[in-house]
Backbone atoms as SQL, in Angstrom:
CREATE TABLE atoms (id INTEGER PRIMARY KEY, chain TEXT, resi INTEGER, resn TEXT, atom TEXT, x REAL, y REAL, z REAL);
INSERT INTO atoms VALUES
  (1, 'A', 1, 'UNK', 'N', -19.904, -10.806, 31.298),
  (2, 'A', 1, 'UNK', 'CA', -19.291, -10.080, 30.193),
  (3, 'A', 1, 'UNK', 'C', -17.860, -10.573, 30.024),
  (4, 'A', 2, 'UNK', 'N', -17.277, -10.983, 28.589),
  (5, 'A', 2, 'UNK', 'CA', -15.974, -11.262, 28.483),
  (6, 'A', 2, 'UNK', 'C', -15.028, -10.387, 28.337),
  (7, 'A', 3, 'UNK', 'N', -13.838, -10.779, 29.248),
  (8, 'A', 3, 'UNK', 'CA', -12.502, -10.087, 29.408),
  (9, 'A', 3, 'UNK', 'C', -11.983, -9.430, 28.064),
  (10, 'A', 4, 'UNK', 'N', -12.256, -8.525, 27.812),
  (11, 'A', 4, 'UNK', 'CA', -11.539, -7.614, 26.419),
  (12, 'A', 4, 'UNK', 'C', -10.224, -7.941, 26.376),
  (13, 'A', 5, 'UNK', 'N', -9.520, -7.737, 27.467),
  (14, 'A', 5, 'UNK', 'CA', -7.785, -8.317, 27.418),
  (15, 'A', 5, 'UNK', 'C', -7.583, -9.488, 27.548),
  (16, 'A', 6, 'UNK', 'N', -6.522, -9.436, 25.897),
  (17, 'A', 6, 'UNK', 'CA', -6.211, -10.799, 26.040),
  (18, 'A', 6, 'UNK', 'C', -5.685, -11.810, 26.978),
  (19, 'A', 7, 'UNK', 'N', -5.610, -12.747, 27.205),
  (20, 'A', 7, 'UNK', 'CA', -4.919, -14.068, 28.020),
  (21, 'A', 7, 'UNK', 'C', -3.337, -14.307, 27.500),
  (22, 'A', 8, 'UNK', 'N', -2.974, -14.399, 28.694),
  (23, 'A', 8, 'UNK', 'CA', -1.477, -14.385, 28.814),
  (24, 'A', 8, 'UNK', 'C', -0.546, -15.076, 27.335),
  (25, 'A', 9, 'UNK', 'N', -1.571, -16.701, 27.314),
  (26, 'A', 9, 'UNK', 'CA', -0.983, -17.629, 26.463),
  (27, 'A', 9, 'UNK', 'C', -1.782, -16.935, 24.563),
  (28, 'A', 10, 'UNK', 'N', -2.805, -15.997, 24.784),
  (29, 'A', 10, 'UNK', 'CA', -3.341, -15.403, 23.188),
  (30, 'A', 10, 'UNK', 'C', -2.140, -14.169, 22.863),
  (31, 'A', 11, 'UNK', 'N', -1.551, -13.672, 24.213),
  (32, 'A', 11, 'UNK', 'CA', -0.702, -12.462, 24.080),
  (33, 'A', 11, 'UNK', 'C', 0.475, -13.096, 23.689),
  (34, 'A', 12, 'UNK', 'N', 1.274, -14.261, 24.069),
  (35, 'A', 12, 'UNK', 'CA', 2.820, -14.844, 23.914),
  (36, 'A', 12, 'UNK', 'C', 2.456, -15.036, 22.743),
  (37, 'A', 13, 'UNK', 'N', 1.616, -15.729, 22.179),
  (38, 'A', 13, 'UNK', 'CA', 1.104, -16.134, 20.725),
  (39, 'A', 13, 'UNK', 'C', 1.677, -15.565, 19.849),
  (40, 'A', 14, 'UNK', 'N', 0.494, -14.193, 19.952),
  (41, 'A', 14, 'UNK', 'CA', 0.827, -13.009, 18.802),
  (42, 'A', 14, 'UNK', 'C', 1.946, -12.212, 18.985),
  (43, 'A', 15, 'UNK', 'N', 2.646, -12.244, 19.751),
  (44, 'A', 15, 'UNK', 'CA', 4.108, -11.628, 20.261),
  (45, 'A', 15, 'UNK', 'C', 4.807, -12.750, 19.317),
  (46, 'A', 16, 'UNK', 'N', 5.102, -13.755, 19.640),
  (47, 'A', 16, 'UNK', 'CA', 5.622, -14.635, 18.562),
  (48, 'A', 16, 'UNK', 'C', 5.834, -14.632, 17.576),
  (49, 'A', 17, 'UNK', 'N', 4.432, -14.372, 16.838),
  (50, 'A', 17, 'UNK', 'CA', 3.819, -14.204, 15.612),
  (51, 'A', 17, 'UNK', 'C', 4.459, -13.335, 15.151),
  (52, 'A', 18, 'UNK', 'N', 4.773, -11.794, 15.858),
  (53, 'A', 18, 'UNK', 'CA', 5.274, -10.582, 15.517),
  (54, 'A', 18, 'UNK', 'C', 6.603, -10.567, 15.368),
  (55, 'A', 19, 'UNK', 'N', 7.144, -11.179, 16.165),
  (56, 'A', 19, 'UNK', 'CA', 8.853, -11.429, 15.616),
  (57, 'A', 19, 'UNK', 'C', 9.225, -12.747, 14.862),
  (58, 'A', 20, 'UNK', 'N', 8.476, -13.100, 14.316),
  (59, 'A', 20, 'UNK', 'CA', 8.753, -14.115, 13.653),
  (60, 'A', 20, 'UNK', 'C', 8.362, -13.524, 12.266),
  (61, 'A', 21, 'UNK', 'N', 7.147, -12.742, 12.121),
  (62, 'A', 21, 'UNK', 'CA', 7.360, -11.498, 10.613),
  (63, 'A', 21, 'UNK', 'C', 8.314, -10.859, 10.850),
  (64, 'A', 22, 'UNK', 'N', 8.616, -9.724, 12.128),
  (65, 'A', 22, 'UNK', 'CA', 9.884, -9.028, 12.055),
  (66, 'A', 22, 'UNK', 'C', 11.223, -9.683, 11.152),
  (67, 'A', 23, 'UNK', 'N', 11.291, -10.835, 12.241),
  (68, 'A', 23, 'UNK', 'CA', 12.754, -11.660, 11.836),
  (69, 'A', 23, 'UNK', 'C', 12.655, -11.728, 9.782),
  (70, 'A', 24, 'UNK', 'N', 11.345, -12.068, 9.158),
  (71, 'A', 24, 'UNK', 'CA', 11.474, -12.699, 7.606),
  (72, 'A', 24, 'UNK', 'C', 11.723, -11.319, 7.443),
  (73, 'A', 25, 'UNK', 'N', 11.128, -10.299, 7.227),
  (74, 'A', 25, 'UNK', 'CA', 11.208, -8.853, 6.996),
  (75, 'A', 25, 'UNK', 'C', 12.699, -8.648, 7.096),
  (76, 'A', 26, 'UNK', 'N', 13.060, -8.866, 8.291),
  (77, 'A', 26, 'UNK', 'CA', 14.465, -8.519, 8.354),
  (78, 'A', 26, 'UNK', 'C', 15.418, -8.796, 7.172),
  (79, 'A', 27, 'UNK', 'N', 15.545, -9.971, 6.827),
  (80, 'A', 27, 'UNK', 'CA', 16.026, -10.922, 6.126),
  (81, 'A', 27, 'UNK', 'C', 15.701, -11.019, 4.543),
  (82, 'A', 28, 'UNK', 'N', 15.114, -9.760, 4.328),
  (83, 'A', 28, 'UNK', 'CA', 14.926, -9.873, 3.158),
  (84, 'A', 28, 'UNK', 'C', 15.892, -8.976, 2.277),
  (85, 'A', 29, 'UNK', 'N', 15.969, -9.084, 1.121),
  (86, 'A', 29, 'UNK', 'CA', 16.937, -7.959, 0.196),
  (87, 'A', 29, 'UNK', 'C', 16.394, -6.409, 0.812),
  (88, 'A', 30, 'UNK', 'N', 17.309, -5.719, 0.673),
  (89, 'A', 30, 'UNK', 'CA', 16.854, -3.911, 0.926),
  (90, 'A', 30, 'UNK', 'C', 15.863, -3.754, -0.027),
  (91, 'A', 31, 'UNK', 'N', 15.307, -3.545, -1.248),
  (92, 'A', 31, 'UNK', 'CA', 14.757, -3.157, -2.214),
  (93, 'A', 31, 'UNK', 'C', 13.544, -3.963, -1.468),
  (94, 'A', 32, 'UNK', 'N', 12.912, -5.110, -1.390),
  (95, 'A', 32, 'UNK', 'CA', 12.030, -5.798, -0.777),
  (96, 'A', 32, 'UNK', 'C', 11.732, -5.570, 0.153),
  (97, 'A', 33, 'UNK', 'N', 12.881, -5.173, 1.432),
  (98, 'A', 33, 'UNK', 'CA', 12.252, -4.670, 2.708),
  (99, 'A', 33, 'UNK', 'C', 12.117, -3.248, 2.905),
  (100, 'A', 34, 'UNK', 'N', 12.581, -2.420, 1.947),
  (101, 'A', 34, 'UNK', 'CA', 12.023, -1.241, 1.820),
  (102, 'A', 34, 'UNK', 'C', 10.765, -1.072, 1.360),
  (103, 'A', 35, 'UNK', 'N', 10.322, -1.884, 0.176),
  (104, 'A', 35, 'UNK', 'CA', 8.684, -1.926, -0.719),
  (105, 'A', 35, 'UNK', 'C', 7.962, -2.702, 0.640),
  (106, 'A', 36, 'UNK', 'N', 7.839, -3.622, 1.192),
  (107, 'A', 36, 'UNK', 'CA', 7.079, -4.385, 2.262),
  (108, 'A', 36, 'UNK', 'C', 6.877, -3.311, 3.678),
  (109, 'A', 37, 'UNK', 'N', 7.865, -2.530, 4.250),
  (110, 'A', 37, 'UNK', 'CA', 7.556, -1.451, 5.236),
  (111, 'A', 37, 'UNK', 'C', 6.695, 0.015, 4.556),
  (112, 'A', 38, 'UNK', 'N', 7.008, -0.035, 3.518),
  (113, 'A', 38, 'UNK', 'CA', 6.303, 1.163, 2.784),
  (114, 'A', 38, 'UNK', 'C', 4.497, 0.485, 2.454),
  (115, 'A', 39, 'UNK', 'N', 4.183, -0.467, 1.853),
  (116, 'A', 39, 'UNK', 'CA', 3.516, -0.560, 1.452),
  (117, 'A', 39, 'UNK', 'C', 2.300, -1.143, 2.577),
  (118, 'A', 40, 'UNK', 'N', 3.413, -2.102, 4.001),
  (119, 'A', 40, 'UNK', 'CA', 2.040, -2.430, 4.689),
  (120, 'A', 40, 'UNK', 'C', 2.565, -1.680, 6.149),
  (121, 'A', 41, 'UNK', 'N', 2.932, -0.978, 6.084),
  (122, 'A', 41, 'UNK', 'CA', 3.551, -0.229, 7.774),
  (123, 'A', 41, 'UNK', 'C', 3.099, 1.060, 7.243),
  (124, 'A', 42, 'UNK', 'N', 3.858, 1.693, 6.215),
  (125, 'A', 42, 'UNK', 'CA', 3.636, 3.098, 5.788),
  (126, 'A', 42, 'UNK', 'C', 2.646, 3.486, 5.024),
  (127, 'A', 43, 'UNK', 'N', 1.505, 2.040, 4.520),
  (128, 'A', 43, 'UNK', 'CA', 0.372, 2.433, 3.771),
  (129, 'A', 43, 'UNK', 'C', 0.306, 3.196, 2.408),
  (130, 'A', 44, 'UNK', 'N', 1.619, 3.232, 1.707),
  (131, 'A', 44, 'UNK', 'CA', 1.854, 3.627, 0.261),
  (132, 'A', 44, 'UNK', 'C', 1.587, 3.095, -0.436),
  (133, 'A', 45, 'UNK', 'N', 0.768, 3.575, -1.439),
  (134, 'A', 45, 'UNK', 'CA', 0.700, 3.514, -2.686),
  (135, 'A', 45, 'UNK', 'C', 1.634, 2.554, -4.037),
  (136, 'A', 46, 'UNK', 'N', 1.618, 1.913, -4.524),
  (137, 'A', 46, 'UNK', 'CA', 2.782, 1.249, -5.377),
  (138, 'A', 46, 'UNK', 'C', 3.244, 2.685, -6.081),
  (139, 'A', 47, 'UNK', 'N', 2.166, 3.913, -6.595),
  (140, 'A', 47, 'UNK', 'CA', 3.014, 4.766, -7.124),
  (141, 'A', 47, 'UNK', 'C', 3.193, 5.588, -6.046),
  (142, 'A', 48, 'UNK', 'N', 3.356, 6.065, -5.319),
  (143, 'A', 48, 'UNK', 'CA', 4.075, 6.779, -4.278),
  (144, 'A', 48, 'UNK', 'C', 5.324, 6.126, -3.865),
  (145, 'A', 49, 'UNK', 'N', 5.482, 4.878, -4.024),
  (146, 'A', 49, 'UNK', 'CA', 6.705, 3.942, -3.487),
  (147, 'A', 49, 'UNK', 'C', 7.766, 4.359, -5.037),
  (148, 'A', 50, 'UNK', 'N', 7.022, 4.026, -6.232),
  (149, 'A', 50, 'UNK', 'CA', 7.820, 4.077, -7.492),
  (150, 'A', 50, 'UNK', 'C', 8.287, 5.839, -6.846),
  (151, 'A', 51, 'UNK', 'N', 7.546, 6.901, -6.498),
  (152, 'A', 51, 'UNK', 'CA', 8.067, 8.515, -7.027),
  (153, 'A', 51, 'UNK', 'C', 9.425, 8.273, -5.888),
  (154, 'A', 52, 'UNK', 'N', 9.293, 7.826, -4.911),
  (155, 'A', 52, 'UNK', 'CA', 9.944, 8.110, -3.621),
  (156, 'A', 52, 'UNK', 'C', 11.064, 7.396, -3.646),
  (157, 'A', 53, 'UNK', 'N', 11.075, 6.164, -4.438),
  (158, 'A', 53, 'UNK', 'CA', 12.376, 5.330, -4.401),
  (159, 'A', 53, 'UNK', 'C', 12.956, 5.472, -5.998),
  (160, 'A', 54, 'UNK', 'N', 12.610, 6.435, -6.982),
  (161, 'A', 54, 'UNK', 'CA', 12.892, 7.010, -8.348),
  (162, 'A', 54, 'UNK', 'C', 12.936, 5.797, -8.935),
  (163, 'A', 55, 'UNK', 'N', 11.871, 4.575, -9.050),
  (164, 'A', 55, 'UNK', 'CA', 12.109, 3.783, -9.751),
  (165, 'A', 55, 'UNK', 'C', 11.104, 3.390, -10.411),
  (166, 'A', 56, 'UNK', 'N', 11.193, 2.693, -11.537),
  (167, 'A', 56, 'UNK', 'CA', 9.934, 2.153, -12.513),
  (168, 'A', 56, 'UNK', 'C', 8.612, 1.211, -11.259),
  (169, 'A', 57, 'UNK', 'N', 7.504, 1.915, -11.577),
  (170, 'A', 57, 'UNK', 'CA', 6.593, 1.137, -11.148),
  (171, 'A', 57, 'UNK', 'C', 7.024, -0.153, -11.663),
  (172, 'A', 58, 'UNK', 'N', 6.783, -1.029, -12.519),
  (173, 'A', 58, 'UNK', 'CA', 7.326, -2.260, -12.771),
  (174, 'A', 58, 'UNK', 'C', 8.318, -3.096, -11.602),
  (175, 'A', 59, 'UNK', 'N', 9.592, -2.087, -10.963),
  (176, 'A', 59, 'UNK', 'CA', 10.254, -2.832, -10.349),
  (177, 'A', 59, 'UNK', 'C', 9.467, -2.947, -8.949),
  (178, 'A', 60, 'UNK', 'N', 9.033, -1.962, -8.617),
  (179, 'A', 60, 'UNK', 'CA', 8.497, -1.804, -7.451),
  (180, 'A', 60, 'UNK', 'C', 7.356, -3.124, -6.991),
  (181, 'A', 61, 'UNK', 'N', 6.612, -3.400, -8.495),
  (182, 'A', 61, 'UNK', 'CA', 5.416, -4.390, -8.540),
  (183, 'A', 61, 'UNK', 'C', 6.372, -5.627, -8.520),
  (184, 'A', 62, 'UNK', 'N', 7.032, -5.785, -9.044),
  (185, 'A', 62, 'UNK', 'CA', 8.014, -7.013, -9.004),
  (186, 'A', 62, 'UNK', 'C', 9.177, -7.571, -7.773),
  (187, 'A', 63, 'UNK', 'N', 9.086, -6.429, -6.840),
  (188, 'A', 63, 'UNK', 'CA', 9.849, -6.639, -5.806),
  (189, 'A', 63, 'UNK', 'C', 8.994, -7.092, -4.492),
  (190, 'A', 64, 'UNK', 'N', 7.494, -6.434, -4.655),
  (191, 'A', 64, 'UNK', 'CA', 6.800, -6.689, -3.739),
  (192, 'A', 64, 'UNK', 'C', 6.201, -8.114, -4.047),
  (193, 'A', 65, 'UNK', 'N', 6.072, -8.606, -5.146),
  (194, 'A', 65, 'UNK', 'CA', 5.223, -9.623, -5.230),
  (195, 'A', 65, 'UNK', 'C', 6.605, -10.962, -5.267),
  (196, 'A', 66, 'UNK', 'N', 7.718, -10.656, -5.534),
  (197, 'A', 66, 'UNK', 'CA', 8.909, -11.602, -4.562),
  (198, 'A', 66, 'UNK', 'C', 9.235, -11.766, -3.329),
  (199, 'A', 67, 'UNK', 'N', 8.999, -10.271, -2.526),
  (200, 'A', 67, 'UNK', 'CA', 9.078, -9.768, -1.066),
  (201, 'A', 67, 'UNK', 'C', 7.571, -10.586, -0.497),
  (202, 'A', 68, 'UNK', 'N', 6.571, -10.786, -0.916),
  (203, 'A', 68, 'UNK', 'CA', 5.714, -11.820, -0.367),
  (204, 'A', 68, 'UNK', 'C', 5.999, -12.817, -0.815),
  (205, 'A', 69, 'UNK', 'N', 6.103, -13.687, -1.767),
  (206, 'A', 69, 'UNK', 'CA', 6.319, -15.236, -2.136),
  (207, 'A', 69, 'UNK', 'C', 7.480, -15.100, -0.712),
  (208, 'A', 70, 'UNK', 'N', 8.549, -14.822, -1.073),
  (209, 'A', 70, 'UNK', 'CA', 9.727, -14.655, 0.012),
  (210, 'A', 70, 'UNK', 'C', 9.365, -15.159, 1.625),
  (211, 'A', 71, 'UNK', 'N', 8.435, -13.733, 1.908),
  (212, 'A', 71, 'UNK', 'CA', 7.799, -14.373, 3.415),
  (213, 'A', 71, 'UNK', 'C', 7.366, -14.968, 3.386),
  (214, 'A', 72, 'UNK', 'N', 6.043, -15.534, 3.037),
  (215, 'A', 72, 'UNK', 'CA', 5.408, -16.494, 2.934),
  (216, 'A', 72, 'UNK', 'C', 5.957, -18.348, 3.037),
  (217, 'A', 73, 'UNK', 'N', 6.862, -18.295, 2.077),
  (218, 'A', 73, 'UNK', 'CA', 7.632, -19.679, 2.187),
  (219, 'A', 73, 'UNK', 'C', 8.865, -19.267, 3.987),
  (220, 'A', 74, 'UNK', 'N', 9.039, -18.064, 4.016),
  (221, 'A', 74, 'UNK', 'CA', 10.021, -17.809, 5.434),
  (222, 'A', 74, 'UNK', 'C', 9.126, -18.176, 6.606),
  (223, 'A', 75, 'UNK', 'N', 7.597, -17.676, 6.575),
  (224, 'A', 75, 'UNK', 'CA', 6.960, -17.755, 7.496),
  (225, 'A', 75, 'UNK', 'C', 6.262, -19.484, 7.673),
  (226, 'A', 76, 'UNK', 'N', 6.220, -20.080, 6.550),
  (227, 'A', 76, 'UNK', 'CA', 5.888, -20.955, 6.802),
  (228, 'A', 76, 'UNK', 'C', 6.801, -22.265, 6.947),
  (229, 'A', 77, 'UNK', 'N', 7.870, -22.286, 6.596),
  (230, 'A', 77, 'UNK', 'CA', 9.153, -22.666, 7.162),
  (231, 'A', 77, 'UNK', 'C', 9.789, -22.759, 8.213),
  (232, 'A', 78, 'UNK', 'N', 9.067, -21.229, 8.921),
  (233, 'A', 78, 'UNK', 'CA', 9.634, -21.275, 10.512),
  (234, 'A', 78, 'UNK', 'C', 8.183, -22.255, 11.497),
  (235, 'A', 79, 'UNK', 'N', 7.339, -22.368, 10.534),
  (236, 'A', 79, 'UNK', 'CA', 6.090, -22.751, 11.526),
  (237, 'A', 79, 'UNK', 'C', 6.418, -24.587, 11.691),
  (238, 'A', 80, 'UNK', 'N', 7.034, -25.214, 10.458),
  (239, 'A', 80, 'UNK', 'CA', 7.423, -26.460, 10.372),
  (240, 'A', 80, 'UNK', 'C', 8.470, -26.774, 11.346);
């Protein structure tokens, strides 16, 4: 039967992995890293994010979909 817990070198991995999103997250504008912790940490809604941060759905959709292009080129930048 295989070991359910991971291996030392699968655990440093994804530890890696995890502060290396932390770090782009970090680094992003407030408005972006507020919509990105709400939406994939806190599991909100785009309109629950618009009632809670009193702002136009519109900006909210427009901050998140910069707040990923954003990581995305951060995360894959740090992998180069």
């Amino acid at each position: 039967m295989a070991d359910p817990a991971p291996q030392p070198e699968q655990w440093l991995e994804e530890k890696q992995i995890r502060e290396r999103i932390l770090q782009a997250i970090q680094s992003l504008p407030p408005e972006q890293r507020a919509v990105i912790v709400m939406r994939y940490y806190l599991e909100m809604s785009e309109a629950d994010m618009s009632a809670k941060m009193e702002r136009p759905l519109s900006s909210i959709k427009w901050w998140l979909r910069d707040a990923r292009k954003r990581l995305n080129e951060l995360i894959a930048y740090d992998r180069s």
